[in-house]
N, C-alpha and C positions, 0 to 999 in steps of 0.2 A: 636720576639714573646715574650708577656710576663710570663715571669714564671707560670703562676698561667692558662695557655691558654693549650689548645693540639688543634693547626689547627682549633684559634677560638673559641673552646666553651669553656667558660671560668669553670676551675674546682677550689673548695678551695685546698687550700695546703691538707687536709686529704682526698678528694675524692682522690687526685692524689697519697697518700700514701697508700690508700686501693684499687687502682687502678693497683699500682705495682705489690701487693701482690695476688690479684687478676689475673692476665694473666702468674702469674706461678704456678697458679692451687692451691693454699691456702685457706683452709677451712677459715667458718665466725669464727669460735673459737678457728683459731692459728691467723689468724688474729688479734682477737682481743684481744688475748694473748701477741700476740706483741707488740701492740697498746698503749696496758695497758687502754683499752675502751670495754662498755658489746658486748656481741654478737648483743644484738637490734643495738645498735648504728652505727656496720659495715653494720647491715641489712639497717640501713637507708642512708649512706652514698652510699652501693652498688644500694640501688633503685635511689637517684639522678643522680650518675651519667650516670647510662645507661638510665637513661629518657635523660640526656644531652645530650649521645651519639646516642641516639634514639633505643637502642636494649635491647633485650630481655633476654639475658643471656648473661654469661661468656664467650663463646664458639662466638657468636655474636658479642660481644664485641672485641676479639682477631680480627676477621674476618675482623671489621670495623677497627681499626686501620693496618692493614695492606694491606686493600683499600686505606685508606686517603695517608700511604705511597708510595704504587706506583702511585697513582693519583699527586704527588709533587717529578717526580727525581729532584737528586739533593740535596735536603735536607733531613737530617736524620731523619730516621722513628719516629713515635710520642713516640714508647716506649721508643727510646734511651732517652728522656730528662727525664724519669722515675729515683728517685731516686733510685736505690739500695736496696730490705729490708732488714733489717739485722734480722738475727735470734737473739731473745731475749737468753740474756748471765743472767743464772741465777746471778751469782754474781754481778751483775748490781742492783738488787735491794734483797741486801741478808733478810731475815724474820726478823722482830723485833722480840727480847724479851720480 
């Protein structure tokens, strides 16, 4: 499966980062806190990819990947290939002077 896939529908590398953030309950403005991207922008990334995945909400979206995973034993669930978010480390980008 190519990196950039979940079961097929092909996601960009940031649908699949605000994807992560996404199915463990993360608002669009820690989201995009994290990101280091406006809230519009997670707004637009979370509207493609649940058109990709064809649902409605968050709560749907959870729902349908873990149909796709029991629909494929055997192989691990689509979130497992989900990067990891990491909580933004304020000292990561400390304020200029």
């Amino acid at each position: 499966m190519h990196n950039n896939e979940l079961r097929g529908i092909p996601l960009t590398p940031r649908e699949r980062e605000v994807m992560a953030w996404m199915v463990r309950g993360k608002a669009n403005k820690v989201i995009a806190g994290a990101l280091g991207i406006s809230i519009r922008t997670v707004e637009v990334h979370r509207a493609r990819l649940m058109a990709k995945m064809g649902v409605r909400n968050a709560v749907e979206l959870v729902v349908a990947m873990h149909a796709r995973a029991s629909a494929a034993p055997g192989r691990p669930p689509p979130w497992a290939t989900l990067a990891e978010p990491r909580d933004p480390d304020p000292f990561d980008n400390p304020p200029s002077e």
